[in-house]
Phi, psi and omega in degrees: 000142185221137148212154195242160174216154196231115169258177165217134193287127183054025166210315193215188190201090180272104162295114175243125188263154182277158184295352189288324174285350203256333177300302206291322182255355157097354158225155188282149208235134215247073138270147170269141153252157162245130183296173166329277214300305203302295183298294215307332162278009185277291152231084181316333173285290193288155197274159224216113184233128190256165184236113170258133181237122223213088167272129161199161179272192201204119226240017188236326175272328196059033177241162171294150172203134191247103194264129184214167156235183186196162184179098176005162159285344172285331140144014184304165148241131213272144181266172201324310189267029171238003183255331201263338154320320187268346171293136166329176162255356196271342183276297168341301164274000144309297181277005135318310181250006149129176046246359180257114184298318205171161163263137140242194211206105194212159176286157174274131147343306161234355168259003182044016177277132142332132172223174143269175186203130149293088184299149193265342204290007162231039202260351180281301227264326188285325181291335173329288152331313198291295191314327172293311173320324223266324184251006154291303219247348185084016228199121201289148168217147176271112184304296187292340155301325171282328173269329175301323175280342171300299212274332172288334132303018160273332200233060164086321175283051175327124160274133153332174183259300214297351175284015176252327174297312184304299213295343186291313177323311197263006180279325212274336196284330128352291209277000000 
């Protein structure tokens, strides 16, 4: 799954999905994008950081893992510590003390480009609660849609509700 987000820095926040996500949940997804000319009159002060987002698994953690870059409209790309500026701070010091260890910075996998990365190595332990709840109550749940929505607002990524909603649809048309 890919999706690109256009933030403006210290002021607003845009989702633009690639047709692969809207592909990936089997429906057209009603966000509005904005072209250049749109952001750029929105806040003419702040610098405008498009976002790339890249889920694949990791056959070695045996986890989902979120892989993103991030880079100007000019195509410059922000280093580690202009990525560690854009984390919340409630977030920030989580991944200082986990369940998440660190952002680094590694080639993707399959595109051999520098990405950042939410290291994966505690991602059984923080998904652990969300699953027991999930079979305490009986009730299906989407393993990737619960991490994502965990791990994706660290670096930015809100899932929309209606992708909680389709997954609730298609759990109920299922039982």
């Amino acid at each position: 799954m890919c999706c690109n987000n256009l933030r403006v820095k210290k002021c607003c926040f845009f989702i633009v999905p690639f047709q692969s996500l809207a592909f990936c949940l089997g429906k057209e997804l009603n966000i509005h994008t904005l072209d250049d000319s749109e952001v750029a009159g929105i806040c003419a002060t702040s610098e405008v950081i498009r976002y790339e987002y890249h889920v694949l698994y990791s056959s070695s953690y045996e986890v989902p893992v979120l892989y993103f870059r991030a880079c100007f409209l000019d195509g410059r790309p922000l280093t580690l510590d202009e990525i560690w500026e854009g984390v919340h701070e409630c977030y920030r010091a989580r991944l200082l003390e986990g369940p998440w260890d660190t952002i680094t910075q590694q080639e993707h996998p399959l595109l051999g480009q520098p990405f950042f990365v939410l290291h994966p190595c505690r991602t059984n332990e923080f998904m652990a609660p969300v699953l027991a709840n999930s079979q305490r109550e009986n009730r299906n749940m989407n393993y990737i849609t619960s991490w994502l929505s965990i791990v994706g607002p660290v670096v930015g990524l809100n899932l929309p509700l209606s992708y909680a909603k389709l997954v609730s649809e298609q759990n109920t048309k299922t039982d």
